[in-house]
SEVEXTI-457699 format. One line per 3 residues: number of its first residue (from 1); their letters; for each residue x, y, z of N, C-alpha, C. Coordinates in steps of 0.1 Angstrom, whole numbers, plus 5000, padded with zeros to 4 digits. Example, Ala and Ser with C-alpha at 12.3 -4.5 7.8 and 13.67 -1.06 7.14 Angstrom:
1) AS) 5132,4943,5078,5123,4955,5078,5132,4967,5078  5128,4978,5071,5137,4989,5071,5129,5000,5079
END
This chain:
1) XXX) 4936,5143,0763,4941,5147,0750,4956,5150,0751  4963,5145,0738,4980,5150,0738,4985,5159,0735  4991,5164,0743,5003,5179,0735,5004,5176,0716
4) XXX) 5004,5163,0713,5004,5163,0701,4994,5165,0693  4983,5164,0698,4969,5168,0689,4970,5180,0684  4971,5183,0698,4968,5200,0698,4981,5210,0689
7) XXX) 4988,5206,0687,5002,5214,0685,5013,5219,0700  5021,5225,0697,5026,5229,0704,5028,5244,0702  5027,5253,0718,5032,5263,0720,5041,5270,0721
10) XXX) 5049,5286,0718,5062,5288,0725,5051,5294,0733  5057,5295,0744,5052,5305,0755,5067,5321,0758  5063,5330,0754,5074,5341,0758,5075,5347,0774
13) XXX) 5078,5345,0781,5081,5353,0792,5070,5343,0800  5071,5329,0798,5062,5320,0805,5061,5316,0817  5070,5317,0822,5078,5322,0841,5070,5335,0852
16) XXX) 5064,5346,0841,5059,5356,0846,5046,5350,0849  5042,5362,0855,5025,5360,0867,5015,5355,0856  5015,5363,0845,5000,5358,0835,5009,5348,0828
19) XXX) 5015,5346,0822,5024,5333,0819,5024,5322,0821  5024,5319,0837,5025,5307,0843,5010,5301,0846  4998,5313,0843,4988,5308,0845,4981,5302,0835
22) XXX) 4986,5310,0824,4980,5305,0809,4986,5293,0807  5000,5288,0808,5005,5276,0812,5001,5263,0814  4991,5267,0827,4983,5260,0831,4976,5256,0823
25) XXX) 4966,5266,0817,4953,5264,0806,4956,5255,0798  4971,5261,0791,4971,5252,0775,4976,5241,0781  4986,5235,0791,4982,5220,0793,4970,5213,0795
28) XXX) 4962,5220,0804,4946,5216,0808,4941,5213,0797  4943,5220,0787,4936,5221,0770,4942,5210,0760  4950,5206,0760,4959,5194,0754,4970,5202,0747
31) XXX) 4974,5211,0747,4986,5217,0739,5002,5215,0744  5010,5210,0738,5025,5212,0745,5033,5226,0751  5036,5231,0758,5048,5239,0761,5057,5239,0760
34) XXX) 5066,5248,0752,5079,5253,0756,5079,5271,0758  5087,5267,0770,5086,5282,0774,5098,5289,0780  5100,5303,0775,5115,5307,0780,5114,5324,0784
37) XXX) 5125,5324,0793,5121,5332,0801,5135,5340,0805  5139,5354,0809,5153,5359,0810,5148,5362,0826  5134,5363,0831,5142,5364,0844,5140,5379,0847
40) XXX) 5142,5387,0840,5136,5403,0844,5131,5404,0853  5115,5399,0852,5106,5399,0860,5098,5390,0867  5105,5377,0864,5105,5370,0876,5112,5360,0881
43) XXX) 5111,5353,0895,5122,5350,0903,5122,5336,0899  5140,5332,0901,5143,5327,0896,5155,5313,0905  5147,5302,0907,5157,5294,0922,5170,5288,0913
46) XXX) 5169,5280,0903,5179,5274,0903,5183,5281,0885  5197,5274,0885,5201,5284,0873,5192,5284,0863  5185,5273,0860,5179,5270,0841,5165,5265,0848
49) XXX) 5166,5267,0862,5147,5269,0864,5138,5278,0868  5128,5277,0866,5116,5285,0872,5106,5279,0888  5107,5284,0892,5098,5275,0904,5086,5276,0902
52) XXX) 5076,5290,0894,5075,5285,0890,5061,5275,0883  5074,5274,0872,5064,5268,0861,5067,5250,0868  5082,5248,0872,5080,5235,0887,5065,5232,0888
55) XXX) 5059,5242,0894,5047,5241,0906,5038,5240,0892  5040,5245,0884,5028,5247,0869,5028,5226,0865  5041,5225,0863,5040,5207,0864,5033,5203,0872
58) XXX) 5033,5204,0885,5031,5199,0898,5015,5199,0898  5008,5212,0896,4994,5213,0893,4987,5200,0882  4995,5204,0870,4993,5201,0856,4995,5181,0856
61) XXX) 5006,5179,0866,5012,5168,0859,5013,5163,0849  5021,5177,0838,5028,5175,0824,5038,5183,0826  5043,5176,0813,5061,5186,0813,5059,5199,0808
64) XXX) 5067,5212,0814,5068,5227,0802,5085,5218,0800  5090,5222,0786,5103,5226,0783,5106,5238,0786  5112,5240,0794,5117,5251,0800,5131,5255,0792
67) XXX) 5134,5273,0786,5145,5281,0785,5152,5288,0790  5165,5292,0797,5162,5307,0801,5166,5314,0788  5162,5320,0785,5165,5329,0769,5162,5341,0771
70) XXX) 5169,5352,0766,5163,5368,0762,5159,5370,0750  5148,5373,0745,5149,5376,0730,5155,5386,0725  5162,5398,0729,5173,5402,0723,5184,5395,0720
73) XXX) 5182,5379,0718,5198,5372,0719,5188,5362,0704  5185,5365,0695,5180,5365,0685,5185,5350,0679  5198,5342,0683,5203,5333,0679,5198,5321,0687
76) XXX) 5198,5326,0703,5194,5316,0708,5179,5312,0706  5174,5324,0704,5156,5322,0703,5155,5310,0689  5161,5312,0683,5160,5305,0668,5165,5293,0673
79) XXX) 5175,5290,0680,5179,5274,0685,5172,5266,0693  5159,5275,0699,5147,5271,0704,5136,5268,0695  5133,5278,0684,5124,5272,0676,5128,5255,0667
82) XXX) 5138,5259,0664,5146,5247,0654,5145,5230,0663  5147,5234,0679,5147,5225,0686,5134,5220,0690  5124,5223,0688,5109,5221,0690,5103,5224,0674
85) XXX) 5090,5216,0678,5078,5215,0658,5071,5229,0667  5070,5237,0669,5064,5249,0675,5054,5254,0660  5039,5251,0670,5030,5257,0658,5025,5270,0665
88) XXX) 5025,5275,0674,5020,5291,0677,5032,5302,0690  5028,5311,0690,5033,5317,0698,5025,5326,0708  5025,5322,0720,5020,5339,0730,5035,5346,0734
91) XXX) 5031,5357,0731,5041,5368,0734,5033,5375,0746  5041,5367,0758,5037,5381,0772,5053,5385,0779  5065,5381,0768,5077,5388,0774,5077,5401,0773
94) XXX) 5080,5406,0783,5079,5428,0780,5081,5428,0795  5089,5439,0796,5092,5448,0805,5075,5458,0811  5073,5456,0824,5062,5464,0824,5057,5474,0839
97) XXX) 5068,5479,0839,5066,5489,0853,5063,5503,0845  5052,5506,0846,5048,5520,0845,5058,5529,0847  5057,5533,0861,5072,5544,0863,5083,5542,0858
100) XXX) 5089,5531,0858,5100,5523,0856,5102,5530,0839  5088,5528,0831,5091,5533,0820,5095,5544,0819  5089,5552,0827,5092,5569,0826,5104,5574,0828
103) XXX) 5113,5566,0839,5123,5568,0843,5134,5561,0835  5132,5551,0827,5140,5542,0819,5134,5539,0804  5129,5551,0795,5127,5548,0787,5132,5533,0771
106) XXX) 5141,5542,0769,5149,5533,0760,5151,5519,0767  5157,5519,0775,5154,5502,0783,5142,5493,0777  5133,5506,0781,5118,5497,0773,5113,5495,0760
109) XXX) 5121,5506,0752,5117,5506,0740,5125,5494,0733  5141,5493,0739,5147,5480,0735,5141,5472,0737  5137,5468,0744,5137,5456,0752,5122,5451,0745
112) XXX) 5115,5458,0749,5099,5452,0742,5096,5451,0727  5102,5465,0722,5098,5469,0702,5111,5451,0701  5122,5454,0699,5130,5446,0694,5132,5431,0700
115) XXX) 5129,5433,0712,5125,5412,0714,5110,5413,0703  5099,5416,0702,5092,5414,0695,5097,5410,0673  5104,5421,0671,5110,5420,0662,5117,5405,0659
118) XXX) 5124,5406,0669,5135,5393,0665,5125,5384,0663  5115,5384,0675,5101,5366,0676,5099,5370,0662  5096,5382,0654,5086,5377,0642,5094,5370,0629
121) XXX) 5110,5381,0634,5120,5378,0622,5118,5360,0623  5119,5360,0636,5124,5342,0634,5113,5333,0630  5103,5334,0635,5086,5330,0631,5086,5329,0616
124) XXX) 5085,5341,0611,5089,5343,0598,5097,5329,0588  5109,5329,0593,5120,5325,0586,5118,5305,0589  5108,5305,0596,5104,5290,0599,5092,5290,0594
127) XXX) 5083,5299,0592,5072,5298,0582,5062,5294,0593  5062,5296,0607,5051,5298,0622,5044,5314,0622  5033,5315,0616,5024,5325,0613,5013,5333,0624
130) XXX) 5012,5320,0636,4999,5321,0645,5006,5325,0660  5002,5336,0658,5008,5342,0672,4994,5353,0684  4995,5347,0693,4987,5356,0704,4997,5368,0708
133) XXX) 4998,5379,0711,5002,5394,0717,4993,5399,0730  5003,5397,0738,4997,5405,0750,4998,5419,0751  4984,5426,0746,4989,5438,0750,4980,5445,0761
136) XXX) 4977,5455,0757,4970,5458,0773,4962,5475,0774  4949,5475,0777,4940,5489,0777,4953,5501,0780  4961,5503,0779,4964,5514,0784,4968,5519,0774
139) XXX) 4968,5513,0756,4969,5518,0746,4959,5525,0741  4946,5523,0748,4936,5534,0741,4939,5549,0757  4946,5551,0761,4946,5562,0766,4938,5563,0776
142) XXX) 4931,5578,0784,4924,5585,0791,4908,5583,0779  4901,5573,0781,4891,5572,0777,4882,5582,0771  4877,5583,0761,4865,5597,0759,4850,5592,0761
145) XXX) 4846,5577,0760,4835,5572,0766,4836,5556,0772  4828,5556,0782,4832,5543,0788,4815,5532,0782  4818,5515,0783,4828,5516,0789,4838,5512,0768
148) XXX) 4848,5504,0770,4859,5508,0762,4858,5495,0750  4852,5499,0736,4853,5491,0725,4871,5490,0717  4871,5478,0713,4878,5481,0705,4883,5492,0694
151) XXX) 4871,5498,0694,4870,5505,0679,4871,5521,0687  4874,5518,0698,4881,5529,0703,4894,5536,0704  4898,5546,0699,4907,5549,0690,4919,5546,0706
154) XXX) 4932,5544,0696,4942,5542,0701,4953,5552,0700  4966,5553,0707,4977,5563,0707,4980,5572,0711  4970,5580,0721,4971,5592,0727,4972,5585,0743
157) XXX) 4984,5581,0746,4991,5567,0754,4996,5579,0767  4995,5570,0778,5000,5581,0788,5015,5578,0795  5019,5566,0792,5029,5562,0797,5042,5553,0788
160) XXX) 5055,5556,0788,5062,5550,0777,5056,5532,0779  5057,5524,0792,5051,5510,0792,5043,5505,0778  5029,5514,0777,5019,5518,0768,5021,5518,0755
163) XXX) 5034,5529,0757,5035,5528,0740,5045,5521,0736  5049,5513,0741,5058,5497,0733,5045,5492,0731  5034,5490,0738,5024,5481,0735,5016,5486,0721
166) XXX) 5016,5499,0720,5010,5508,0711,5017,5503,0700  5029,5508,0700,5033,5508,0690,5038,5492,0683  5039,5486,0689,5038,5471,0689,5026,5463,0678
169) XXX) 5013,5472,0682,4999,5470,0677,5002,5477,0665  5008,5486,0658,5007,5498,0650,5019,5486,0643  5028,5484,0645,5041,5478,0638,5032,5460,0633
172) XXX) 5025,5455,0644,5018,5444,0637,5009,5446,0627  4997,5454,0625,4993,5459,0616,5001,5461,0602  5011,5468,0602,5024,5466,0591,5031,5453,0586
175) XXX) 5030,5449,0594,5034,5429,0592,5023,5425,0585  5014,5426,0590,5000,5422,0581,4999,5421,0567  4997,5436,0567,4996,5446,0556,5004,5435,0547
178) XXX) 5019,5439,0546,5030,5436,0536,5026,5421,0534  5024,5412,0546,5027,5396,0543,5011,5392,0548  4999,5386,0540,4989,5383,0549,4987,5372,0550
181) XXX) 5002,5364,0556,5001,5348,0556,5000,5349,0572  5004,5363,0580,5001,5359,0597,4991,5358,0602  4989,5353,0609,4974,5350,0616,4980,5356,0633
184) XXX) 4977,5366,0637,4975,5372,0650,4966,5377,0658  4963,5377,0669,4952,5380,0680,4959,5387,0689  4960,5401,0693,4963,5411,0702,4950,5411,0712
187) XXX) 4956,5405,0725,4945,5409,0733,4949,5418,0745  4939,5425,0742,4942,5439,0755,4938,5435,0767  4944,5431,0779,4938,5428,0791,4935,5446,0796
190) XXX) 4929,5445,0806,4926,5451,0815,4931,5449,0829  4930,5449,0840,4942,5450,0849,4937,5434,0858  4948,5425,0857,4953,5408,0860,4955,5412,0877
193) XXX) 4942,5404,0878,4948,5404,0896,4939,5382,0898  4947,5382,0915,4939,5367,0916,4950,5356,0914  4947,5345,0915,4958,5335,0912,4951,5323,0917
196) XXX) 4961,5316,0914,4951,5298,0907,4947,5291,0919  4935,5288,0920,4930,5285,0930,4939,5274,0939  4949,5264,0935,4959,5257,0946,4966,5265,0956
199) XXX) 4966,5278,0954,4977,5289,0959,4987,5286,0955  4993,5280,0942,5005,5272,0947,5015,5282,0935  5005,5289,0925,5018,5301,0918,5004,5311,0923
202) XXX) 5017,5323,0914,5008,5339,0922,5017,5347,0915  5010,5362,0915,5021,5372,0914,5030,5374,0924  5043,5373,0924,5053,5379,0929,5061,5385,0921
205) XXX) 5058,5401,0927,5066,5412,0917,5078,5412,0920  5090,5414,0918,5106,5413,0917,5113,5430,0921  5099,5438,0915,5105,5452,0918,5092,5459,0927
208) XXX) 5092,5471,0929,5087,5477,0936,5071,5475,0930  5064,5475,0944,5049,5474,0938,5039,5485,0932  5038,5480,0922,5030,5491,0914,5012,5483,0911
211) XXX) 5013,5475,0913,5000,5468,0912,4995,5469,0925  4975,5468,0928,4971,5474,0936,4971,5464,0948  4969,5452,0940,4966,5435,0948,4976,5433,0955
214) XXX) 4984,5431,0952,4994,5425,0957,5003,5440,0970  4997,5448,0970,5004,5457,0975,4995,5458,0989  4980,5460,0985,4968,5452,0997,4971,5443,1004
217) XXX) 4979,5432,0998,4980,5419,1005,4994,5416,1014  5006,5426,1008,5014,5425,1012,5012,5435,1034  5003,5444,1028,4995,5453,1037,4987,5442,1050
220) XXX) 4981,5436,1042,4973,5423,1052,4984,5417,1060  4991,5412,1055,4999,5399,1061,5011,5409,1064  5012,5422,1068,5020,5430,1079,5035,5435,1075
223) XXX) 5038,5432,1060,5050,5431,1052,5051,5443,1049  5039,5455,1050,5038,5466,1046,5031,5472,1057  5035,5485,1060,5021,5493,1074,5011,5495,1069
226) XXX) 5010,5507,1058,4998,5512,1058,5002,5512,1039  4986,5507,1032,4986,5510,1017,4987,5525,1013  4993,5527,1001,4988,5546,0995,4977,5542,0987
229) XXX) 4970,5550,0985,4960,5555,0976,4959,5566,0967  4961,5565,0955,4970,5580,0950,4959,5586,0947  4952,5595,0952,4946,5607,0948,4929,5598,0954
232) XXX) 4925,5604,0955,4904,5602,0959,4896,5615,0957  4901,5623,0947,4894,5630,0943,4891,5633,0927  4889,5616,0923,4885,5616,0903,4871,5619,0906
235) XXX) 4867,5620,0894,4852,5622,0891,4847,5604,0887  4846,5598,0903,4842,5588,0902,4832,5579,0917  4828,5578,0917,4815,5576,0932,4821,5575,0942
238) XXX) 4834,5573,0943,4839,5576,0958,4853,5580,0956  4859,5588,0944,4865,5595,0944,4878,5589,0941  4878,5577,0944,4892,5566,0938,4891,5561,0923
241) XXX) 4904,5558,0920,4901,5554,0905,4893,5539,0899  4886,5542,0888,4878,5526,0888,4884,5523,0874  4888,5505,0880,4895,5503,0871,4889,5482,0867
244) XXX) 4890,5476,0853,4886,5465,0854,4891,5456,0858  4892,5450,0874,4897,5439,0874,4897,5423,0868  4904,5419,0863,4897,5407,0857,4906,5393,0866
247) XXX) 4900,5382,0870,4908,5374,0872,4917,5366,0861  4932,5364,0868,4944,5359,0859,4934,5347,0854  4928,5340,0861,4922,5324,0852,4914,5328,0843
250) XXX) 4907,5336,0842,4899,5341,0832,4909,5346,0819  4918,5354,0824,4929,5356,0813,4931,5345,0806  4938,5335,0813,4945,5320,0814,4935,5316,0801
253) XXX) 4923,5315,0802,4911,5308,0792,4910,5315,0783  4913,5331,0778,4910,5336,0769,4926,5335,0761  4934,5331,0767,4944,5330,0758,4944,5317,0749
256) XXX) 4938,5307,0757,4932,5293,0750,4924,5298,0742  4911,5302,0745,4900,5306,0730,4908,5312,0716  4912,5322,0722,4927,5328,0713,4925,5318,0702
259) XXX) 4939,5311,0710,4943,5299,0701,4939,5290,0691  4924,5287,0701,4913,5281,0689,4910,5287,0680  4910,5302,0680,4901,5308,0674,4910,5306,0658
262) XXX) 4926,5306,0662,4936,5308,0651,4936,5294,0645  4931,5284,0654,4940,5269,0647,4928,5270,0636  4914,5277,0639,4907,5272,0633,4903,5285,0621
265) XXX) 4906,5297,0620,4904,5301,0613,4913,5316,0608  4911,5324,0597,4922,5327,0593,4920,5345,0594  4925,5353,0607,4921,5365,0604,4934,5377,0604
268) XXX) 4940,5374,0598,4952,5384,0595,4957,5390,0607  4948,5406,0613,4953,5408,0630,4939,5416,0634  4934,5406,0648,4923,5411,0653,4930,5413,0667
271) XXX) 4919,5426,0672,4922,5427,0688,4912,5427,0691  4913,5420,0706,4899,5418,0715,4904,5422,0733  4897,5429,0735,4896,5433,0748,4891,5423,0761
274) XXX) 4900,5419,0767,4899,5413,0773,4896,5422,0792  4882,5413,0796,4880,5422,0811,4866,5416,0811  4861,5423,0826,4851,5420,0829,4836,5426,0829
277) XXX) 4842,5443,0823,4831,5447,0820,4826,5455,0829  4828,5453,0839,4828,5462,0853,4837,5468,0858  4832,5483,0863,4845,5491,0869,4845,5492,0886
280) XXX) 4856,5489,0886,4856,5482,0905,4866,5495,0909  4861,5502,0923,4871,5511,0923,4883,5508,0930  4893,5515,0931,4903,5515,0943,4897,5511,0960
283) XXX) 4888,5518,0961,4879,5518,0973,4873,5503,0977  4869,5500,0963,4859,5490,0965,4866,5473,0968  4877,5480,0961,4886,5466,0960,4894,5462,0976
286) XXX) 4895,5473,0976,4901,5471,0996,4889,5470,1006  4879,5471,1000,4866,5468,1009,4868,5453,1007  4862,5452,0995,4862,5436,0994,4871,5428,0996
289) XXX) 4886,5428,0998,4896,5422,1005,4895,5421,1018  4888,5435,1028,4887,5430,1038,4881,5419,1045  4866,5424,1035,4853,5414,1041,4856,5399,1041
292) XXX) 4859,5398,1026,4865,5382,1022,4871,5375,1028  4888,5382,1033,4893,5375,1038,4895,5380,1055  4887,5387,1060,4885,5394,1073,4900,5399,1081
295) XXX) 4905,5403,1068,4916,5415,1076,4916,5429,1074  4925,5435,1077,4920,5449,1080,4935,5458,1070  4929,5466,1064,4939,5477,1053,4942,5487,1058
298) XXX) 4948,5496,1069,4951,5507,1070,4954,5516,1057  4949,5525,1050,4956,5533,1045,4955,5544,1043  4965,5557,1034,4966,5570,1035,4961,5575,1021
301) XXX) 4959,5585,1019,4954,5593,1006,4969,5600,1006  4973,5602,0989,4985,5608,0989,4976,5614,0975  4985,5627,0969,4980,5632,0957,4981,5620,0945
304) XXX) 4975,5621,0935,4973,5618,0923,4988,5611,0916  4991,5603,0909,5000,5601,0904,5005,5602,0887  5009,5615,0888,5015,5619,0870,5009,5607,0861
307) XXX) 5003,5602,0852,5001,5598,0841,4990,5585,0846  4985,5585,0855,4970,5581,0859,4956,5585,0854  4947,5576,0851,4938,5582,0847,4925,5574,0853
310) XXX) 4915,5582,0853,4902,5580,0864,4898,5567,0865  4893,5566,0850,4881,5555,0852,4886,5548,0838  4884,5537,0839,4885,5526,0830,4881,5512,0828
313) XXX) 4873,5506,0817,4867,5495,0824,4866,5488,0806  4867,5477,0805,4860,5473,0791,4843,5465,0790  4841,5468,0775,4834,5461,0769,4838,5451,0762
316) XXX) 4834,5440,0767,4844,5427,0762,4830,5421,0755  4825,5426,0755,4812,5414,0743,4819,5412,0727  4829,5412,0722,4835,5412,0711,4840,5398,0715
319) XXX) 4846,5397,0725,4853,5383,0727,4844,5376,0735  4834,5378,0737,4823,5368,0738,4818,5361,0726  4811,5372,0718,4807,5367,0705,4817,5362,0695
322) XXX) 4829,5363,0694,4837,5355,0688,4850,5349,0691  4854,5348,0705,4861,5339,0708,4854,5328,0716  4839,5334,0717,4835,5324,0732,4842,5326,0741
325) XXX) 4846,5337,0749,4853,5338,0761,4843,5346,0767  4844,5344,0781,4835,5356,0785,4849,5354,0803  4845,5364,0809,4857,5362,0822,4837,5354,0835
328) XXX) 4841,5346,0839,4833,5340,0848,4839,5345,0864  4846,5344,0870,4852,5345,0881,4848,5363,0890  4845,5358,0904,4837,5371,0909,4852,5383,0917
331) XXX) 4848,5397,0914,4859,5395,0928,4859,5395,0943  4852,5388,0948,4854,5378,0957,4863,5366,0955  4861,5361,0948,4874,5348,0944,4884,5359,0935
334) XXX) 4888,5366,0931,4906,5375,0932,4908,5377,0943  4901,5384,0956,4906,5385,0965,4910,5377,0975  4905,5363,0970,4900,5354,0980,4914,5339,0972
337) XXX) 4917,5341,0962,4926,5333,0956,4938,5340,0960  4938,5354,0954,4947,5364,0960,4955,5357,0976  4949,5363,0984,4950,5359,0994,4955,5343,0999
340) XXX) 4950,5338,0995,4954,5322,0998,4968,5321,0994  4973,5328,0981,4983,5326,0976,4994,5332,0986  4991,5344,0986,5000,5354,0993,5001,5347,1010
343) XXX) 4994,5341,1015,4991,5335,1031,4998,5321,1028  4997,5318,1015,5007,5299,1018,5020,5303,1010  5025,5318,1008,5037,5322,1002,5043,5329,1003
346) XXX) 5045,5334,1020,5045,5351,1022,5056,5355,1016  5072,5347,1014,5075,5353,1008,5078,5351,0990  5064,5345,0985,5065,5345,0974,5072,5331,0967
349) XXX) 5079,5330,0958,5086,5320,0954,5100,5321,0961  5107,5328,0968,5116,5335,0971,5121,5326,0982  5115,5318,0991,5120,5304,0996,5121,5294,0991
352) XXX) 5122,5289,0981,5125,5278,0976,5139,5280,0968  5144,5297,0968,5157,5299,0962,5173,5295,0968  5166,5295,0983,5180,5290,0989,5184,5271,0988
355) XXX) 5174,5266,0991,5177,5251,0991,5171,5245,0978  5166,5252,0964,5161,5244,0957,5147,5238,0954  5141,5233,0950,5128,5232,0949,5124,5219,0958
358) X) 5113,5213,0964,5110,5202,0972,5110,5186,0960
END
């Protein structure tokens, strides 16, 4: 099937780790790409490339149009829509280090509230209505019952990261409202670990590691001594925090369902929780990295970390029954794709920066 059947995508921040996977998908699916990226958050070999969405070709054997653009630069983003027939949009550009928020608010509040703004002003003003939003469980808070519906209340947010997404969801809603020619899908992931079974993209964080996977793996292959573990004394079976991991391909497909769900029908703004439905702990997950891939995790218990919270996990039967998505992938295969990635990339995309791509 052709990019042209299907329509064509923008992809925002389509360089980054869930980005370049979903990438994948919507070529696999018949949809075109264009995708642009400032580079924040991820690495970057040659001036106006991505390595890589390169390797996303290379998988795919189809073209992305590649950008580098910031959407705070509101002129250029519009000289990208004008330059492509673009019939939808996923928005996964956003700044997203936890601490990082804490310590750099405003940074985040620019950067996420107002790149979003500018996508809609411009969307808008070309009359492109169908847009996916990556947002993410940490807008419903410290849980009051598990595991976590949508219709579970949102905004009592623990971290500024959170509340650009929060308030992002609360400001779409108001778009709605006033104009109900948008058609949007907010999907809340749950926590993205894993990578595409070629090994050949992966997460590679740019800043300090705050994600659990990649900080395990950096631990395996010797780049790190010993993992932390923040706190092992929640009210949870072995005292670590339990959290949903879902694999990135499984994301990758639910952002496609998404899509169908909008070419084909017309729902002003729904969110769906995206996850597995199972809560995997801290504990459990470095178990099963070891066994899988039979290396060994040193780690320490350090106290609790400020604006953490115990247990968290979704109910995703919403996006079963109506997007047809469900996440298939075990974690055995996250830690085991994980792995592969991180063992044929130790340092990530990060060699291909000196000499160029192969």
């Amino acid at each position: 099937m052709t990019g042209e059947q299907k329509g064509t995508v923008l992809v925002t921040g389509g360089a980054g780790y869930i980005g370049s996977h979903t990438v994948v998908s919507l070529l696999e699916a018949g949809y075109g790409v264009v995708a642009l990226n400032n580079f924040t958050n991820s690495v970057n070999s040659l001036k106006n490339e991505s390595v890589a969405l390169k390797r996303v070709e290379e998988i795919t054997g189809k073209k992305v149009h590649f950008y580098r653009c910031d959407l705070l630069d509101k002129d250029a983003v519009e000289r990208i829509f004008k330059a492509h027939r673009i019939d939808s949009v996923i928005h996964f550009a956003a700044l997203k280090a936890v601490g990082e928020s804490m310590t750099n608010p405003l940074l985040y509040y620019k950067n996420n509230m107002i790149g979003m703004i500018n996508l809609l002003e411009v969307m808008d003003s070309l009359g492109i209505y169908k847009m996916v939003f990556s947002s993410s469980c940490t807008v419903y808070g410290e849980p009051e019952r598990l595991p976590i519906t949508e219709e579970n209340p949102t905004g009592n947010v623990t971290n500024v990261y959170g509340r650009t997404k929060y308030f992002i969801e609360e400001m779409l809603k108001d778009a709605v409202r006033a104009d109900p020619k948008w058609n949007i899908i907010a999907l809340r992931y749950f926590n993205p670990v894993g990578a595409h079974k070629s090994g050949r993209i992966g997460e590679d964080p740019t800043k300090q590691f705050t994600n659990l996977m990649p900080y395990i793996s950096q631990v395996a292959i010797g780049k790190k001594d010993v993992l932390t573990i923040f706190g092992n004394d929640y009210d949870t079976p072995d005292g670590t925090g339990v959290r949903d991991y879902v694999h990135v391909m499984d994301l990758a497909s639910g952002h496609v369902a998404a899509l169908h769900k909008l070419d084909k029908e017309h729902l002003g703004l729904k969110m769906y929780n995206l996850g597995t439905g199972k809560g995997i702990s801290v504990m459990e997950l470095i178990q099963t990295f070891e066994r899988v891939n039979k290396v060994k995790i040193p780690y320490v218990i350090q106290e609790r970390r400020a604006g953490d919270i115990s247990s968290m996990f979704a109910n995703a039967t919403l996006a079963e029954k109506e997007l047809g998505w469900k996440a298939v992938h075990s974690v055995d295969e996250m830690c085991e794709d994980f792995w592969r990635w991180q063992t044929m990339n130790p340092n990530g995309y990060k060699t291909e920066q000196a000499n160029g791509h192969h």
